[in-house]
C-alpha positions in Angstrom: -66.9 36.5 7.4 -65.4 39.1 4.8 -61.7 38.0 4.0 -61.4 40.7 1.4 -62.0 43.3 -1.1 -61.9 41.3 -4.9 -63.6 43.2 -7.2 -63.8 46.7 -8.3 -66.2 48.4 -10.8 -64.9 50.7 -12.8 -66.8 52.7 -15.5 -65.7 52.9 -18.9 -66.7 54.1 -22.1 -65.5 51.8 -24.6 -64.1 48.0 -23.2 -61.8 47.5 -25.8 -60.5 51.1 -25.9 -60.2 50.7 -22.0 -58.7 47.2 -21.9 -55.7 48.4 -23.9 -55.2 51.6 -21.5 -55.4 49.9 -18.3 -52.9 47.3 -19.9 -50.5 48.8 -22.8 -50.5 52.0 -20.6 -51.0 51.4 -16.9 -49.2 47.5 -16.7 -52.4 45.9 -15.7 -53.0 42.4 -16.9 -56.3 40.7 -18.4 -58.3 38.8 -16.0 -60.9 37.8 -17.5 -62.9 38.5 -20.9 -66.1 36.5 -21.2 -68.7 37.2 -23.3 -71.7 36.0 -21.5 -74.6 37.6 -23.4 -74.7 39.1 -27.2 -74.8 42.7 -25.0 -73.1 41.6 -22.1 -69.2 41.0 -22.1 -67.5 40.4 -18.0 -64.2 42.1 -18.5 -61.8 42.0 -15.5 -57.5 43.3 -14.8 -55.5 43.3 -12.2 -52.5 44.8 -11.0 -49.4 42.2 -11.5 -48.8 42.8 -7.7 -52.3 42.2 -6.8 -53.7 39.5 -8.3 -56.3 39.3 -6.0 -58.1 42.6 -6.8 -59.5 42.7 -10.2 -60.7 45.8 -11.8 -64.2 45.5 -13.5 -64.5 47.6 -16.8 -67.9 48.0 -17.5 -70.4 50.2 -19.6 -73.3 51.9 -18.1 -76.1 49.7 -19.4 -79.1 47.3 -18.1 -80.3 46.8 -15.7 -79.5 49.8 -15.2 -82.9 52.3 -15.2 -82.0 54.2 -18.4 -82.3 57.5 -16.9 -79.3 56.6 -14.5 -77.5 54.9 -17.8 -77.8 58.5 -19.7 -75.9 60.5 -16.3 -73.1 58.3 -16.0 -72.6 58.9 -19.7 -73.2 62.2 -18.8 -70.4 62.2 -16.2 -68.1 60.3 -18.1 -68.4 63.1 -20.7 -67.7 65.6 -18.6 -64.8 63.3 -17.1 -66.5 63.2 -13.5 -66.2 59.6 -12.7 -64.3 58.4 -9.6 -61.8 56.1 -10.1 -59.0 54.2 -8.2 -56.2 55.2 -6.2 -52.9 53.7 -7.2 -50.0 53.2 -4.9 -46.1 54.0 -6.8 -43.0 53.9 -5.5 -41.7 57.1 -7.8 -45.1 59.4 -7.9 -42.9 62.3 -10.3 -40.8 59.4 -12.6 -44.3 57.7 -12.8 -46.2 60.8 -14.1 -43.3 61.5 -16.7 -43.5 58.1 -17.5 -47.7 58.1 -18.4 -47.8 61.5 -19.4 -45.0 61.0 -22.7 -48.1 57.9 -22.9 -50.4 60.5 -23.7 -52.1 60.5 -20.3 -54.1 63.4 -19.0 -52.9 65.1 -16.0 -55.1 67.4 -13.9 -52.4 67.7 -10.8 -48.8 67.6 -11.4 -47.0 65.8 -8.6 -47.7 67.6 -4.9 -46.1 67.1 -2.0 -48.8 66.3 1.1 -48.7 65.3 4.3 -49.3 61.7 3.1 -46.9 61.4 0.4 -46.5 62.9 -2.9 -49.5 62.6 -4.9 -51.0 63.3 -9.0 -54.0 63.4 -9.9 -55.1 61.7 -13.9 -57.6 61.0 -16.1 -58.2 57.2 -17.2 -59.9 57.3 -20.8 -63.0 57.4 -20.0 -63.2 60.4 -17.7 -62.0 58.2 -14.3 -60.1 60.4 -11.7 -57.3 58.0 -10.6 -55.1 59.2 -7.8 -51.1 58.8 -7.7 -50.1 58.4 -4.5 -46.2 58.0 -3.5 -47.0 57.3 0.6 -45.2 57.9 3.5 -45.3 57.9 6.9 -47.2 60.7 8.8 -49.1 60.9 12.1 -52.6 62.3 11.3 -52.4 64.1 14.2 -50.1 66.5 12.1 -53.0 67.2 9.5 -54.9 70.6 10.5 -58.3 70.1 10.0 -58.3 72.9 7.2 -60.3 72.0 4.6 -59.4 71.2 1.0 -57.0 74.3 0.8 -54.5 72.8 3.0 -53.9 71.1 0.0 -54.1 73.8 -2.6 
């Protein structure tokens, strides 16, 4: 039986570069860093809260077929990776808060139906949602389409 959700990959661009954004910037704390192979380094954080859900960084590369290696580069490029959704309990004091970091913003705080919500960049490229939640009833949400939320 499934207990749980424990890991989480996340494509990144550069580990070390990304190590220090998920921790110096985001709060995260190292999990684990083990180099298992000259090319192959297992790098894992976690939220302080959630100990229980580790975040893997990793690079495209093998196995990977190398045509699929050379479009997730491609994506990250273009900064069209999905990321992770992130709960806060202060979605505008926590944007002010990572965007004097330096962190790229591609949605100022909005109010939805489900909360208050941002929308970032990690450093590779990773959407990563904000999301200050609240209660609603989904009943409430009009099937609109993504301009409901424009």
């Amino acid at each position: 039986m499934i207990t749980n959700v424990s890991l989480v990959s996340v494509w990144v661009r550069d580990q070390d570069e990304s190590l220090a954004f998920y921790t110096d910037v985001l709060g995260f704390t190292v999990g684990d860093d083990i180099r298992l192979a000259a090319d192959f380094r297992w790098l894992t954080v976690f939220h302080p809260n959630q100990p229980e859900l580790h975040l893997h960084l990793t690079t495209p590369s093998k196995p990977l077929s190398d045509d699929l290696i050379a479009a997730m580069q491609r994506a990250q490029a273009e900064g069209g990776m999905p990321g992770v959704g992130l709960h806060v309990d202060d979605c505008r004091a926590t944007y002010e808060d990572l965007k004097a970091k330096g962190v790229e913003f591609l949605q100022e705080p909005s109010d939805r139906p489900y909360g208050v919500e941002a929308l970032m960049r990690d450093n590779s490229g990773n959407w990563m949602v904000l999301v200050e939640p609240r209660s609603f009833d989904p009943a409430d949400i009009v099937a609109g389409g993504p301009e409901q939320f424009a």
